[in-house]
Structures are given as structure tokens and as C-alpha cells.
C-alpha angles and dihedrals in degrees: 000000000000104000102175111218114242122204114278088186144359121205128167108222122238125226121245143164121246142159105010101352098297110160110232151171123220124199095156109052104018119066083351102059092194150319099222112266095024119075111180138343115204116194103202108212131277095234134150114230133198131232112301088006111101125099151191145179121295126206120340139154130229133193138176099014152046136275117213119196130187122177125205098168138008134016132280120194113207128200129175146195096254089052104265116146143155139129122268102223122192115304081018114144121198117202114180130173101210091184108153092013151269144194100252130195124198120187148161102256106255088249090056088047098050097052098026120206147154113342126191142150163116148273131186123181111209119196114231119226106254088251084060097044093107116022123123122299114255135198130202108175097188115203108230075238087063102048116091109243113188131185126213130254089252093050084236102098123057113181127197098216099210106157119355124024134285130180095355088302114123132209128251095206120094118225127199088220125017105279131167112220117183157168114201115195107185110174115228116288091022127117119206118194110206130199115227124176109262086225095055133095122224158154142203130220138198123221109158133027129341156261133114153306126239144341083307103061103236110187121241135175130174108305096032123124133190133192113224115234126195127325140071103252139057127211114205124187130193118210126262095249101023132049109233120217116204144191111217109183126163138138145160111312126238108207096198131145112258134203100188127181132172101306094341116101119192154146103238135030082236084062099041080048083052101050090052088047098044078045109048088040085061092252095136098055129244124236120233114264110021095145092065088053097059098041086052088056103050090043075051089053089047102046080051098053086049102048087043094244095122095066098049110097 
């Protein structure tokens, strides 16, 4: 039986600065703590740099999740501590697994950083289940070629099928646990219906244009972020006048306890105490360079102050 999902709760996302000095906003994270298994989504921008101005994120561990990066402009250039490394282009989708834990470097690519140029994206951060804690990391750097995009019946709806199903497309992407990862384009005056599991939790968030949620018309604009109730289907609508572009992300919920500090992701406080102490003694590896990261990102912070970047929102 079709039972629409209505909206459990609305929030408007507020902008911050992490990492390096990248402007965000977090709907996931922030007012929203978090939507199990999802811990926190980051939408990084969108901002347009000068030349020498764009930055990332140096080095960094993780432990006990997933990172989840989409890329809608500009180029980020990711190192780690086992040796993994490559450039996100545009449409790119990073999904790492970063399980027992890994340094990891995320920058714009020098080319990126020498012209300068449009930058947006996004990062999801995905809990692992405790048996998974502390498997091996794992990368899959999907070519935008590679990832299913389907059109509806009407012409009025495209979906970039990342993680889950729509429309018959399947995703390429492998996922520890089901999870439904994806961007929803509906031009201005459509209506797109989409199937989510009954037993999965979700939200759907809102990064470009605007329109409303549901049957019931619930209005949404960029920033916006709603948390999905019951049901087993989602009803987006584009404005008469604007298309709207949504992330719709859910999945099976844990519901397991977390101890969560900084970009450790555990169980237990005893594991959370683990992950500092592997860190700090050097267990989890270094990459090569890291001083001249982070000397690139704080030159980066200063040509923005100057130019007068860092303070647009």
C-alpha cells in the first residue's frame, strides 16, 4: 500500500566556516543533530574564488564512518595516509569508507587553486555498524560517466542515482548498509513522486531553488532541510516560476549507542579514548607534506580576506 511521507521537521541551515576556512552550510549536524545513520551533511558553498584563494581540508583522521563527497564545481585533490590518492573533478562522487581509520588531505587540485573558479559540494558523513567499526578503509572515486542519471515519464524530473534505486536505475556504488543517496532536479511547475523504503530513515534537502514538500505543499527554499516521517513514498514540487534541486538521502537505521568526538566515531568512550591515543602514537600513518598544506591554506585564507571573498556569503 502507498502511504506519502509527510514532514516530521523543517529547519533552515545556518552558514559556518570549517576545515581550512570553507564557508558551509550544515543540515545535517547543526540544529538537526542527526537522522541514524546519517551524522552529519555539509553543503560547501557554492562560492566563487580567485585566483590562489580556494581552500580544503589538510590533514585529518577519521575513524568509525564514511565520507561521502559530491562534487558539483571545482576540483579536490585527496591524499591519505595508506597511500590512496586522485582528483574529484566536477559530478565526482567520493565514497570512502574510512572503517579502522586513515590521515586524510583534502585540497583544492593546484590547477583549481591557480585559476581559481566556482566551488560546491557536498559532504555526508555515513555511521558505520559497530562489526564494521574497524575494517579496512575503502575508496570508490565515481566518475560523473559511471553514475545512472534517469529522467521521468513527464520530462520534468532528472535523478542522479548515487547510492539506492530510482526509476529502475541502480546505483554503482556499493554501500555497507542499504542507503538511498540522491539528486533530485525538478524544472519549475513538475512534480516528481519518489519511493523510499518504509523501514528507512531520511531527509531531504534543498540546494538549489525552490518549491515545496508533500501533498501538502510545504514550502522550501535553498537551505532548507526536512526530516522525512512515515510512509513509503515522497512527494517533491518545483515552484511555478523555479525549478527546485533536492537531496533526498535515507537508509536503514542503526540504532546503535555512539560516543562521537571531533572525526572519531565510535561505540564506547573507551573507543573514542582509543582512536586519540592510536592517533597521536602515529598508528594511523601521516602523508608526506602536510606542512605545505597547510601553509597553502592559510596563504588561501589571507588572499580571501584581502580580496574581500572571505566575508560573501
Amino acid at each position: 500500500m502507498v502511504v506519502a511521507r509527510g514532514v516530521d521537521r523543517i529547519e533552515k541551515s545556518r552558514q559556518m566556516r570549517e576545515g581550512g576556512g570553507f564557508l558551509v552550510r550544515r543540515p545535517i549536524g547543526d540544529r538537526i543533530d542527526q537522522c541514524d545513520p546519517f551524522l552529519m551533511l555539509d553543503h560547501l558553498g557554492p562560492v566563487v574564488y580567485g585566483p590562489g584563494e580556494a581552500v580544503g581540508a589538510p590533514d585529518h583522521p577519521h575513524r568509525g564512518f564514511e565520507t561521502v563527497s559530491y562534487l558539483i564545481d571545482g576540483e579536490i585533490k585527496h591524499q591519505d595516509s595508506a597511500g590512496n590518492s586522485g582528483v574529484l573533478k566536477e559530478g565526482w562522487v567520493q565514497w570512502m569508507t574510512a572503517g579502522s581509520g586513515v590521515v586524510h588531505s583534502e585540497m583544492p587540485s593546484d590547477e583549481f587553486l591557480k585559476r581559481g573558479g566556482k566551488s560546491e559540494g557536498f559532504q555526508l558523513w555515513v555511521n558505520l555498524p559497530a562489526k564494521d567499526k574497524m575494517i579496512k578503509a575503502r575508496y570508490q572515486d565515481t566518475d560523473t560517466k559511471k553514475i545512472p542519471v534517469v529522467s521521468s515519464p513527464d520530462g520534468k524530473t532528472k535523478v542522479k542515482v548515487i547510492a539506492g534505486e530510482s526509476l529502475g536505475a541502480k546505483a554503482v556504488i556499493d554501500t555497507r548498509t542499504p542507503i538511498m543517496f540522491l539528486d533530485i532536479h525538478v524544472q519549475a511547475g513538475g512534480t516528481f513522486v519518489q519511493d523510499v523504503p518504509e523501514e528507512f530513515n531520511g531527509f531531504a534537502y534543498v540546494w538549489r531553488g525552490a518549491g515545496s514538500f508533500t501533498e501538502e505543499r510545504i514550502s522550501v527554499e535553498m537551505g532548507m532541510v526536512a526530516v522525512l516521517g512515515k510512509g513509503n513514498t515522497f512527494q517533491i514540487n518545483a515552484s511555478p516560476s523555479e525549478d527546485i534541486h533536492v537531496l533526498v538521502i535515507a537508509g536503514v537505521p542503526l540504532k546503535e549507542a555512539i560516543a562521537r568526538h571531533g572525526p572519531f566515531v565510535m561505540n564506547t568512550w573507551e573507543e573514542i579514548e582509543q582512536a586519540f591515543s592510536d592517533f597521536q602514537s602515529g598508528k594511523l600513518g601521516s602523508i608526506a607534506g602536510s606542512e605545505e598544506r597547510y601553509a597553502k591554506t592559510q596563504k588561501a585564507v589571507s588572499k580571501q580576506k584581502a580580496s574581500g571573498t572571505w566575508n560573501k556569503k
